[in-house]
C-alpha positions in Angstrom: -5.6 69.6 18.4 -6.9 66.6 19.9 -5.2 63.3 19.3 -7.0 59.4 18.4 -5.3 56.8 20.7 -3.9 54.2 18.6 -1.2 51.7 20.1 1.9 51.0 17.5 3.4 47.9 18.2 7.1 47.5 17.3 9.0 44.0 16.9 10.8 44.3 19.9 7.1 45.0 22.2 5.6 42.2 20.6 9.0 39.9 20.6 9.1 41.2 24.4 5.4 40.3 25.3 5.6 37.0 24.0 8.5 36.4 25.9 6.7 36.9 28.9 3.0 35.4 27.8 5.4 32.4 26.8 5.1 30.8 23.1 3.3 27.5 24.8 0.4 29.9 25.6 0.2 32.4 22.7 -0.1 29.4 20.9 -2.8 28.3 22.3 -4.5 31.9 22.9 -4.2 31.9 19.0 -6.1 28.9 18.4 -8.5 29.8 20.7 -9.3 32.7 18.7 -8.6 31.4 15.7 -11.4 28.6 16.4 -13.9 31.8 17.4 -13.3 33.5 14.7 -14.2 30.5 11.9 -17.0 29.4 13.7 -18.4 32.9 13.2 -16.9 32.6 9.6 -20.6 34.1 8.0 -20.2 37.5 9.9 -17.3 38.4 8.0 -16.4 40.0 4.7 -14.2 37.7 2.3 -12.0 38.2 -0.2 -9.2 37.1 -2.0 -5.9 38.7 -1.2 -4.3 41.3 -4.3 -0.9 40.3 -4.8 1.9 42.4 -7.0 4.2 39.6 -8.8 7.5 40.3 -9.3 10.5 37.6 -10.6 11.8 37.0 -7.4 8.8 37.2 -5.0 4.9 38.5 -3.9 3.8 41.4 -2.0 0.4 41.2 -0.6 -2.4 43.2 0.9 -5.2 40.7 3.2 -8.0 42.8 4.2 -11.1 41.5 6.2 -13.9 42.7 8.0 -16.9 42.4 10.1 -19.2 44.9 11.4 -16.9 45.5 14.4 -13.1 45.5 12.9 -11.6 46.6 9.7 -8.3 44.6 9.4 -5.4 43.9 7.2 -2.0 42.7 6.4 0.3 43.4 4.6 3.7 40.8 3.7 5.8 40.1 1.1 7.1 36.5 0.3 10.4 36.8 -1.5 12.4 33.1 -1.2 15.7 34.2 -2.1 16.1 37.3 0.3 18.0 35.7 2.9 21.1 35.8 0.4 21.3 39.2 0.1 20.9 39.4 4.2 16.9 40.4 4.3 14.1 38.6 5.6 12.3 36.4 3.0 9.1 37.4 5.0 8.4 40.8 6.4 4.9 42.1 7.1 2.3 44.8 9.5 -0.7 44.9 10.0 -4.1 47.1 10.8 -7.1 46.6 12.8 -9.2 49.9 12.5 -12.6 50.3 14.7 -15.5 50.3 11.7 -17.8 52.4 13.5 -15.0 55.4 13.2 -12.8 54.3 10.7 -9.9 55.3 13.4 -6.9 52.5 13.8 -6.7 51.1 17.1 -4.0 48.7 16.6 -0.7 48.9 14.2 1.4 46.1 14.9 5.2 44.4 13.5 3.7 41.1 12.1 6.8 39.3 10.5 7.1 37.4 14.3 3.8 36.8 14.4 2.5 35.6 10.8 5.1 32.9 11.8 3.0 32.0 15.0 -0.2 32.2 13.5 0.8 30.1 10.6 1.8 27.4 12.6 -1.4 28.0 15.1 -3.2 27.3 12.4 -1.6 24.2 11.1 -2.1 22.9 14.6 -5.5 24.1 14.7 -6.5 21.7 12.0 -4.5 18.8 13.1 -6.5 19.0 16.3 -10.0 19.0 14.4 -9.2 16.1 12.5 -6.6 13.7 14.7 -7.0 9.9 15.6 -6.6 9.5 19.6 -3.3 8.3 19.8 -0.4 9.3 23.0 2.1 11.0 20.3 2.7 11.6 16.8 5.3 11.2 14.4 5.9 14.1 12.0 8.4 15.0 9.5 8.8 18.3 8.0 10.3 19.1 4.4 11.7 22.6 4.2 13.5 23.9 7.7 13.8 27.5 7.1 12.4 30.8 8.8 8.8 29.2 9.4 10.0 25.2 10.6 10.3 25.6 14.2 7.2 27.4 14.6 5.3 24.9 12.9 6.8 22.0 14.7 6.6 23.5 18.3 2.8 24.7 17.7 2.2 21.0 16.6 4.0 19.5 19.7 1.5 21.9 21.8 -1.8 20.8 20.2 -0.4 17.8 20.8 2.7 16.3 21.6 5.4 14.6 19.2 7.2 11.4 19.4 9.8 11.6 16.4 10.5 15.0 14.4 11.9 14.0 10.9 13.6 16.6 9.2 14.9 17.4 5.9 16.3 20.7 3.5 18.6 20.8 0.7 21.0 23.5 3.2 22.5 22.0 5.8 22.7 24.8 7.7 19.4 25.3 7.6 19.2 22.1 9.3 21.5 22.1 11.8 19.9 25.5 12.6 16.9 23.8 13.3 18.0 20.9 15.2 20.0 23.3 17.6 17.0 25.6 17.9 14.7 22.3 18.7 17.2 20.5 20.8 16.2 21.3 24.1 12.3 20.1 23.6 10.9 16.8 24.7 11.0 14.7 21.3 13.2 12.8 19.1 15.1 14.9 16.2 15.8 12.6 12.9 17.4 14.2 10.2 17.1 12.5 6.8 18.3 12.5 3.5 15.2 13.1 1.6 11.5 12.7 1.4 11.8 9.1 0.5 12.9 8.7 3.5 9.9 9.7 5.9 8.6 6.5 7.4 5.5 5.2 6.4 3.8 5.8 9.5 4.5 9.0 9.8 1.5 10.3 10.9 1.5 14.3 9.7 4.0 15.7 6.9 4.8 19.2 6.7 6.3 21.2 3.2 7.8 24.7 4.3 9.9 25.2 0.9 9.5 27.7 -2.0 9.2 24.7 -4.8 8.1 26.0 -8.0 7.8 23.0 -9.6 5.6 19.6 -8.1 7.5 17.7 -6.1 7.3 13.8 -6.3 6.1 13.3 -2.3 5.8 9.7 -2.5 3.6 8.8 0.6 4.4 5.3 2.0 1.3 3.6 2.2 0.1 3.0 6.2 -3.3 1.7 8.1 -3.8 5.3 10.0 -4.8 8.6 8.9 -2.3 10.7 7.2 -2.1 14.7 7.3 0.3 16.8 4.9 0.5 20.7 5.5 1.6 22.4 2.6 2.1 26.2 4.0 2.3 29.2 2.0 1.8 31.0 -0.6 5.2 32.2 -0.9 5.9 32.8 -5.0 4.5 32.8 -7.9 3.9 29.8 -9.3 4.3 27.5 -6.0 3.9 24.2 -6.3 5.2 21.9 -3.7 2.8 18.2 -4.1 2.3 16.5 -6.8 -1.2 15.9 -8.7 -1.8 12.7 -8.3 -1.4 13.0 -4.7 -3.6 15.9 -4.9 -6.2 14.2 -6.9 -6.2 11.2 -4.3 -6.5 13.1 -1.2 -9.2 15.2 0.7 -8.1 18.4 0.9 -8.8 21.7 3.3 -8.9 25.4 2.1 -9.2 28.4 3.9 -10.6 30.6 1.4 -11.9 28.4 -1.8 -11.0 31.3 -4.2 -8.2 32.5 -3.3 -6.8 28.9 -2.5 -8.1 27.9 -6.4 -5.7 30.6 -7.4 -2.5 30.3 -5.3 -2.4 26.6 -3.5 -1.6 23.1 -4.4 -5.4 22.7 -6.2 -4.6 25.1 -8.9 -3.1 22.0 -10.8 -5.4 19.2 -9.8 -9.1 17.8 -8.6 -8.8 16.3 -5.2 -11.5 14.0 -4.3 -13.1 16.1 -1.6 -12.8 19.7 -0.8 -13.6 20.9 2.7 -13.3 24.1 3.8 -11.8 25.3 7.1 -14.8 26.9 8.6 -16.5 23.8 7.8 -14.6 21.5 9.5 -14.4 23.8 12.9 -17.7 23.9 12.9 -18.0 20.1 12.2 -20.0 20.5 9.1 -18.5 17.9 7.0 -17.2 14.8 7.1 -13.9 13.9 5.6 -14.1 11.2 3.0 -10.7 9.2 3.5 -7.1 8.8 5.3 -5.1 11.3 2.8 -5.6 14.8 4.1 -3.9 17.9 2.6 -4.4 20.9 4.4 -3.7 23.3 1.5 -2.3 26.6 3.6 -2.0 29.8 1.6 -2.4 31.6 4.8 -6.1 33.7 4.6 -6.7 37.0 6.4 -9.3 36.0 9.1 -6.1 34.4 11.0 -4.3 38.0 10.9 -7.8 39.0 12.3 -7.5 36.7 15.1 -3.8 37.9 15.4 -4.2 41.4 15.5 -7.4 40.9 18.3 -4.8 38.5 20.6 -2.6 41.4 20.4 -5.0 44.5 21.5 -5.5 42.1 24.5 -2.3 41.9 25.6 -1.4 45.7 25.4 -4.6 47.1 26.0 -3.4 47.7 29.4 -0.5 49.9 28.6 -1.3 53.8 27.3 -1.7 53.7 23.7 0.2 56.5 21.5 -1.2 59.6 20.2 -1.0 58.8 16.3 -4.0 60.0 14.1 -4.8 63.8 14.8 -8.2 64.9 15.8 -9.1 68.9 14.7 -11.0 70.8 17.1 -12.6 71.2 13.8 -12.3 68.5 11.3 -13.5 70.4 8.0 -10.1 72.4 8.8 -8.0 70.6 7.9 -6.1 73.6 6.4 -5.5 74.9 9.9 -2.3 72.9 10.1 -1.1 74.9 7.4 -2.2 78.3 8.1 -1.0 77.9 11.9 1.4 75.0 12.2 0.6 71.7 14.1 0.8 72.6 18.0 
């Protein structure tokens, strides 16, 4: 028996390797790609990810493909996990040649949907930011996904004040002691009606099921909210008339129609995200939401970043290849060598 080379990434090789790539430049490997991968949006397969609902969270399967790669993720988002002492995101992930059908890549992704989360967040800020030296940001929600986001952002481009706020303070000081060695001011505050009016992007990270009353302060600059994931049934984290007055950015129209922050209201303008790499479209006013359920082309892009880093090392031998294929019985009959 012959044997398909397939490398299987654990947590530890990829947690390894991006301690030695650094997280600065995975970061920006990841937008890079990223940015490829939407500008080339048409030569791709889409659709919407099929969730199973349960009361207390989502599992998910994100395929995609183009005539090269067969990929897809799969991740659960269940919000109250951490208090019974299990992640409230775990997730893997596939990218499988198309011309064979044979996985070349299987791969731990609970790390890494983190990073390209954030990537992505970052990604879009970039496309659409005023010229300015820093930026003020403030970030509602600072559990398992909050320092990625805020780090990715200072990459892109780099932060002046960091205003945080969660309803555990532990959560908080968590993330103040995990942020307190980078280059920009850490705020906490008591609440969103506390962000400063010229804040210039706000970030939700939290599992809100019912719309929260985000008053924006009112400023003479361009304003960005990131409302990330797709976490739980039922999400809703801004509230409609914000939504209504705002342009706002999907990554996948359908799927973003069913699980994101539009499923309740009519913003003004709709723009998707391939659109606005590509420079297709021109947004219509100051209020931006970037409406992030998370879409499979940026596991895509994750799962090709990774087969570049390892595809030096040997792969494993995973997937076995009969001498004679239509004997598959063989194994049976003689036992696997």
């Amino acid at each position: 028996m012959k044997w398909s080379m397939t490398y299987i990434l654990s947590h530890d090789m990829v947690t390894n390797m991006i301690h030695q790539i650094g997280l600065k430049t995975v970061y920006r490997q990841l937008v890079r790609q990223m940015k490829l991968d939407y500008m080339h949006w048409h030569d791709f397969h889409h659709q919407s990810r099929i969730s199973a609902e349960s009361p207390n969270g989502v599992i998910e399967l994100m395929p995609i493909h183009n005539q090269q790669h067969y990929a897809f993720k799969y991740v659960n988002g269940h919000p109250s996990n951490p208090s019974r002492q299990l992640p409230s995101v775990c997730a893997f992930g596939c990218l499988s040649d198309m011309d064979s059908g044979i996985p070349v890549l299987i791969a731990d992704m609970t790390l890494l949907t983190a990073i390209r989360t954030a990537a992505c967040a970052a990604m879009v800020y970039d496309c659409i930011r005023y010229p300015q030296d820093t930026i003020d940001i403030a970030i509602i929600g600072t559990g398992a996904q909050s320092e990625f986001q805020i780090t990715a952002m200072h990459e892109m481009h780099p932060i002046g004040t960091c205003y945080y706020y969660d309803i555990d303070d532990h959560a908080m000081q968590k993330f103040s002691d995990n942020l307190s060695e980078y280059p920009f001011n850490l705020q906490a505050i008591n609440g969103v009606a506390d962000i400063p009016s010229a804040c210039d992007v706000i970030i939700t990270a939290t599992s809100c099921l019912t719309p929260s009353a985000l008053a924006i302060k009112q400023s003479n600059r361009r304003k960005i909210i990131i409302a990330i994931g797709g976490d739980a049934p039922n999400k809703q984290e801004l509230n409609r008339t914000l939504i209504e007055n705002s342009t706002v950015i999907v990554e996948y129209l359908a799927q973003t129609k069913r699980e994101g922050e539009i499923k309740s209201a009519n913003p003004k303008q709709i723009i998707t995200l391939h659109e606005l790499v590509q420079s297709k479209q021109t947004l219509s006013n100051d209020l931006i939401v970037f409406d992030s359920v998370g879409f499979a082309i940026e596991d895509y892009s994750t799962l090709v970043m990774c087969q570049g880093w390892f595809e030096s090392l040997p792969p494993h031998e995973f997937f076995g290849v009969l001498d004679d294929p239509k004997n598959l019985f063989s194994q049976i009959i003689q036992g696997t060598p």
